[in-house]
C-alpha positions in Angstrom: 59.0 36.9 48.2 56.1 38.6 46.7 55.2 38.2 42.9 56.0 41.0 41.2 52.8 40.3 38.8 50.0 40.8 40.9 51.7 43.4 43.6 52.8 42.9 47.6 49.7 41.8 50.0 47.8 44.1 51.9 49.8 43.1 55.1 52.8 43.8 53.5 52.1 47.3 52.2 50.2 48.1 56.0 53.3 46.8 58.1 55.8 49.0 55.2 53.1 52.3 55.6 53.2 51.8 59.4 56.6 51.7 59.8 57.1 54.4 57.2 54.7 57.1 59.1 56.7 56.2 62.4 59.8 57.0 61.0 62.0 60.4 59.3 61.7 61.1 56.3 64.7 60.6 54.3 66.8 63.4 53.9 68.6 65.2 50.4 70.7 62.4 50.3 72.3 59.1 48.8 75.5 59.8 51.1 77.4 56.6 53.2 78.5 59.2 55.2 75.3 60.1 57.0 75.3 57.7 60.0 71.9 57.6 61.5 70.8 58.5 58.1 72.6 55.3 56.2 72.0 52.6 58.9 67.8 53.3 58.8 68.1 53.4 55.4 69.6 49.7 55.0 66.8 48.7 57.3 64.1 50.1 55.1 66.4 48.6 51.7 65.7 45.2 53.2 62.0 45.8 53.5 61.9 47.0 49.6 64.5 44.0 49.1 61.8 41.3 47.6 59.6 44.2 46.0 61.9 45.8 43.5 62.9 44.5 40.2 66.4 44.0 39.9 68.0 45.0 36.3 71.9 45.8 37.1 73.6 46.7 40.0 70.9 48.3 42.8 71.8 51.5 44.2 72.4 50.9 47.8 70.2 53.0 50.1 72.9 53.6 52.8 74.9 56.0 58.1 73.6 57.0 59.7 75.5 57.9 59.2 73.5 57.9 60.7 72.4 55.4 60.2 72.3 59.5 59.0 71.0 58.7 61.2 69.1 57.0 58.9 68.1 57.7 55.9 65.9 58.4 56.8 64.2 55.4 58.3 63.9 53.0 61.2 62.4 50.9 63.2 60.5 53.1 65.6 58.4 51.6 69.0 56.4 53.1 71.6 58.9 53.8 74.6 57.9 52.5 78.3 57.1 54.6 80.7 60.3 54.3 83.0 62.9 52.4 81.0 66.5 53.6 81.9 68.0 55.1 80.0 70.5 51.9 79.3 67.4 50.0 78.4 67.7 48.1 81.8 65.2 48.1 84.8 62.7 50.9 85.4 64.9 54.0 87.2 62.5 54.5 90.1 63.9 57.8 90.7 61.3 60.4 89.3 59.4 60.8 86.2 61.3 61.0 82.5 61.5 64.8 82.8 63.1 64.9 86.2 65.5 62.6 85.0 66.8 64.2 82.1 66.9 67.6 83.4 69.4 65.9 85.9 71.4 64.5 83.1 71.4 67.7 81.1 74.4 68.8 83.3 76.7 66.5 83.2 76.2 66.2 79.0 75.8 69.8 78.5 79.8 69.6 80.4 81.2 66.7 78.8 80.2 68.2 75.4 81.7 71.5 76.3 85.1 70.0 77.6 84.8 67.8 74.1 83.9 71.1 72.2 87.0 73.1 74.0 89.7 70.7 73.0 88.4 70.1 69.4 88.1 74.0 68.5 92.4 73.9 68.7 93.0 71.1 66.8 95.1 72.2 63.6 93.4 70.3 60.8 93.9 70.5 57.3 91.3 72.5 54.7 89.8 70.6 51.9 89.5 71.7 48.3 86.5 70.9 46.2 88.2 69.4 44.1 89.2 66.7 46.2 87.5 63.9 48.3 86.7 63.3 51.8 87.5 58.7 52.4 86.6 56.8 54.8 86.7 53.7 56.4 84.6 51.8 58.9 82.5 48.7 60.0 79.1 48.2 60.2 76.3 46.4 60.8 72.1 46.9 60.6 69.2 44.9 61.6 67.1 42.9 58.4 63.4 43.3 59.6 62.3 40.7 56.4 61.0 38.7 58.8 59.1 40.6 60.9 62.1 40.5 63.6 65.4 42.4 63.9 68.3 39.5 62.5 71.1 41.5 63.3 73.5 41.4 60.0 77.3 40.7 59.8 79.6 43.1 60.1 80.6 44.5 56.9 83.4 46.7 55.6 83.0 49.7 53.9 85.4 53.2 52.1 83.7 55.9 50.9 84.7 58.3 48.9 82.6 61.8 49.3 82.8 64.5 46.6 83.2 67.6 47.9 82.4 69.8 45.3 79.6 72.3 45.6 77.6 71.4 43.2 74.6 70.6 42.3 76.0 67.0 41.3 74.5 63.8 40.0 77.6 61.8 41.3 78.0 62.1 44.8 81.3 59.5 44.9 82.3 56.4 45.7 81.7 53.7 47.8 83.0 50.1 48.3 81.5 47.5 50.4 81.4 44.0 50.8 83.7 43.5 48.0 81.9 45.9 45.4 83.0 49.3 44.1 79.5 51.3 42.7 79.1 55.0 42.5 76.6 57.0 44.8 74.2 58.7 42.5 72.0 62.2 43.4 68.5 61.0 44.5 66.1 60.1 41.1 64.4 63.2 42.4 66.9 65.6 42.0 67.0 65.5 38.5 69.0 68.7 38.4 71.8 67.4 40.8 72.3 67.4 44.4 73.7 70.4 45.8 75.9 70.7 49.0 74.1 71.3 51.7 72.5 68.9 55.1 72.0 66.4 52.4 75.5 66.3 51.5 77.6 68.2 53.9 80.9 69.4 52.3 83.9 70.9 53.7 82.9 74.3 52.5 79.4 74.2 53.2 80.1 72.7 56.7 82.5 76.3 57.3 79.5 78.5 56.3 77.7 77.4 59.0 77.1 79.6 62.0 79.6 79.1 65.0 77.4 80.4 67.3 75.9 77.5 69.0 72.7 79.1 69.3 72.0 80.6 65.7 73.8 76.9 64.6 70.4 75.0 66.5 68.2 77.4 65.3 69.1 76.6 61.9 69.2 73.1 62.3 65.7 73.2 63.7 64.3 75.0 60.9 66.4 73.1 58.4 65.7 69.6 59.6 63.2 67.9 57.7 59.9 67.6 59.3 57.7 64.3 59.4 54.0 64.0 61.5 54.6 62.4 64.6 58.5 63.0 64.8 60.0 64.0 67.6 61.5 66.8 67.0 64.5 66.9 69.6 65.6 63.3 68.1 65.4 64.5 64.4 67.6 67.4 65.3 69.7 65.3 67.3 70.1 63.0 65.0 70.8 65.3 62.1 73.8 66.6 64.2 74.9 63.1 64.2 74.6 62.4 60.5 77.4 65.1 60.5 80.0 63.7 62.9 82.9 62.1 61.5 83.5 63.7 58.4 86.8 66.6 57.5 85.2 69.5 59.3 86.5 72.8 60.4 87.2 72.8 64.3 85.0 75.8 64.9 81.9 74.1 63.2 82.6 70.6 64.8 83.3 73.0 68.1 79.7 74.6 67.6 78.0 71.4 66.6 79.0 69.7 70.4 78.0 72.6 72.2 74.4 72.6 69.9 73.9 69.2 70.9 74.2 70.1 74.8 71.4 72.2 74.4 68.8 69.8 73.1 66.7 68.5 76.0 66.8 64.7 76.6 70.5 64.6 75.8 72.3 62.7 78.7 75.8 60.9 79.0 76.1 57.3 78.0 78.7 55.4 79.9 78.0 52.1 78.4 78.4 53.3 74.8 80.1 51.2 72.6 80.8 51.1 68.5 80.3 48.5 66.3 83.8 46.8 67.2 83.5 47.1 71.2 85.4 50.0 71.8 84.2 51.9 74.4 84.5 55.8 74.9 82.8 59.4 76.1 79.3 58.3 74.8 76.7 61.1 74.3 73.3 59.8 73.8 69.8 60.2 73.5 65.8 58.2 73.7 63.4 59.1 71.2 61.0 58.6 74.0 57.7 58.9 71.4 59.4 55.7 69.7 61.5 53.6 72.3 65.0 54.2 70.1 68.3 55.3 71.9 71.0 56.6 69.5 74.1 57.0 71.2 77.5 58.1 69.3 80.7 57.7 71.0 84.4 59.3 70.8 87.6 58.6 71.8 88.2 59.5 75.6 91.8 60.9 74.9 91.0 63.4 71.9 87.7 63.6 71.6 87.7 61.7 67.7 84.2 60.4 66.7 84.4 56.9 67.0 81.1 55.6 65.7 76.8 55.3 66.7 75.1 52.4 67.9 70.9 52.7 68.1 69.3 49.9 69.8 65.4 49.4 71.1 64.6 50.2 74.8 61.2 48.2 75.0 60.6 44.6 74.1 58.1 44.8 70.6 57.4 42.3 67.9 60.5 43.2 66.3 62.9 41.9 69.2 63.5 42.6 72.9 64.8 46.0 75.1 68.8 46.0 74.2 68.1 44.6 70.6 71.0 46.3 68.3 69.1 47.8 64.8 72.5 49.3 63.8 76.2 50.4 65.1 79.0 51.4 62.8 83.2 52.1 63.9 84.6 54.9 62.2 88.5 53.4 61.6 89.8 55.6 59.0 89.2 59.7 58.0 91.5 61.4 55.0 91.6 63.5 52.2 92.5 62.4 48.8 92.5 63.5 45.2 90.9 61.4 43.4 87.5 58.5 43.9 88.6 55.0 44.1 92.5 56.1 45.7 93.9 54.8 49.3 95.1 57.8 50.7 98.9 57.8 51.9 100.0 57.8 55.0 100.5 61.4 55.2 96.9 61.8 54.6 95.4 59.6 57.7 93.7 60.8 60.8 92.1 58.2 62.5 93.4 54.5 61.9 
């Protein structure tokens, strides 16, 4: 651990800038519910782990979603030229472009047939007043060491305000045993409003339907970083926002925006963090050697959960090594932080 007296070594604060500048930024948000966003964010809380005095309980850098597909950081590695795309043996079959404009097909029609059947399910609205729970596993990568050690799995409920906003507490979350609230970013000393960073219920049904006005925006709305691949933010953003109460139309739009975004290509092989296996959708950050996949449920199309994983051997661990994966188990409405919700209330067990 480093002594908090006479500051980290010069190693320490090179390997934490080099990762950093590889990496998203982190996004308006403090939310578990971000995949992508929360899993890159625990791998980045481990880094700061031994560098940050400790004076109650810490607030937890979490999904990302996704691992928020992240918070907005992760491990990122230079991709080889001609991994497949399962992170197995080089695909001798053309170059990287030839072989994702032939996969663009078959995921621009699974994410069509997914955005058909999902645009008629009858769901229920939610107030602001009330919040959006969850339950899942997970489980990140703790890069301490200077290799991914792949964590335990962990349990986790959140509890999501959905209120517009701006607001300082964002909800509720318990994990591993301990119940702490999730606080607005120190930043936003005026609150955090709803928005990307904190995707409510109403904010999600304000955006466009379309699917190509719905990209646009995304594009321009996604925060930039130098050196980021853009495709993967964006794709990745669209993840952070799977699995949460949305209306059927937006969750409709967002499938049929992800089709669009080149590179995206069918993963048969997905699987969440508990081994169930489903439609996987999926894509390489090719500047970076990262695949993000996210998988749903093969008979209605539910979200099921995100697994990212490296595609080249580096000093961190070799091709196939898991950095995160999470299981969605549980999505419901309730009316108050803290409260199981009834069965009446359940969507996904």
């Amino acid at each position: 651990m480093n002594d908090m007296t006479t500051g980290a070594s010069p190693e320490r604060d090179g390997d934490r800038e080099e990762i950093a500048r590889l990496l998203p930024v982190p996004a308006d948000r403090d939310l578990p519910r971000e995949q992508h966003l929360r899993r890159k964010e625990l791998l980045m809380h481990h880094i700061d782990r031994d560098k940050t005095p400790r004076t109650g309980p810490a607030r937890r850098l979490l999904r990302p979603a996704l691992l928020a597909p992240a918070t907005a950081l992760t491990l990122a590695c230079a991709l080889a030229a001609g991994v497949a795309l399962d992170g197995g043996a080089p695909d001798p079959s053309g170059t990287a472009s030839h072989r994702a404009a032939r996969n663009m097909q078959p995921a621009a029609a699974l994410l069509g047939r997914m955005s058909d059947a999902v645009e008629e399910r009858d769901t229920s609205t939610v107030r602001d007043d009330q919040f959006v729970y969850t339950r899942e596993k997970s489980r990140g990568a703790d890069l301490t060491s200077g290799k991914a050690v792949l964590g335990p799995l962990l349990d986790r409920e959140t509890w999501t305000a959905q209120e517009p906003g701006p607001l300082h507490t964002l909800g509720l979350i318990r994990e591993d045993g301990e119940t702490f609230p999730v606080n607005a970013e120190l930043g936003d000393t005026d609150g955090t409003p709803a928005g990307l960073g904190r995707p409510t219920y109403r904010w999600l049904s304000s955006l466009p339907t379309d699917p190509d006005r719905l990209l646009a925006h995304l594009y321009a709305k996604t925060p930039h970083i130098a050196g980021r691949e853009r495709d993967q933010a964006v794709f990745e953003q669209i993840g952070s926002l799977l699995g949460t109460m949305m209306p059927p139309r937006t969750a409709a739009a967002l499938y049929r925006a992800a089709a669009k975004i080149p590179g995206v290509t069918p993963a048969p092989q997905a699987r969440d963090a508990i081994g169930r296996r489903g439609l996987g959708i999926a894509r390489n950050d090719t500047r970076y050697g990262i695949r993000t996949e996210w998988v749903f449920d093969e008979k209605d199309f539910s979200f099921l959960g995100s697994r990212s994983y490296l595609t080249k051997e580096t000093s961190y661990g070799k091709a196939g090594a898991l950095l995160s994966s999470e299981a969605e188990l549980e999505v419901a409405v309730v009316d108050k932080a803290g409260r199981q919700p009834a069965d009446a209330d359940r969507t996904r067990t």
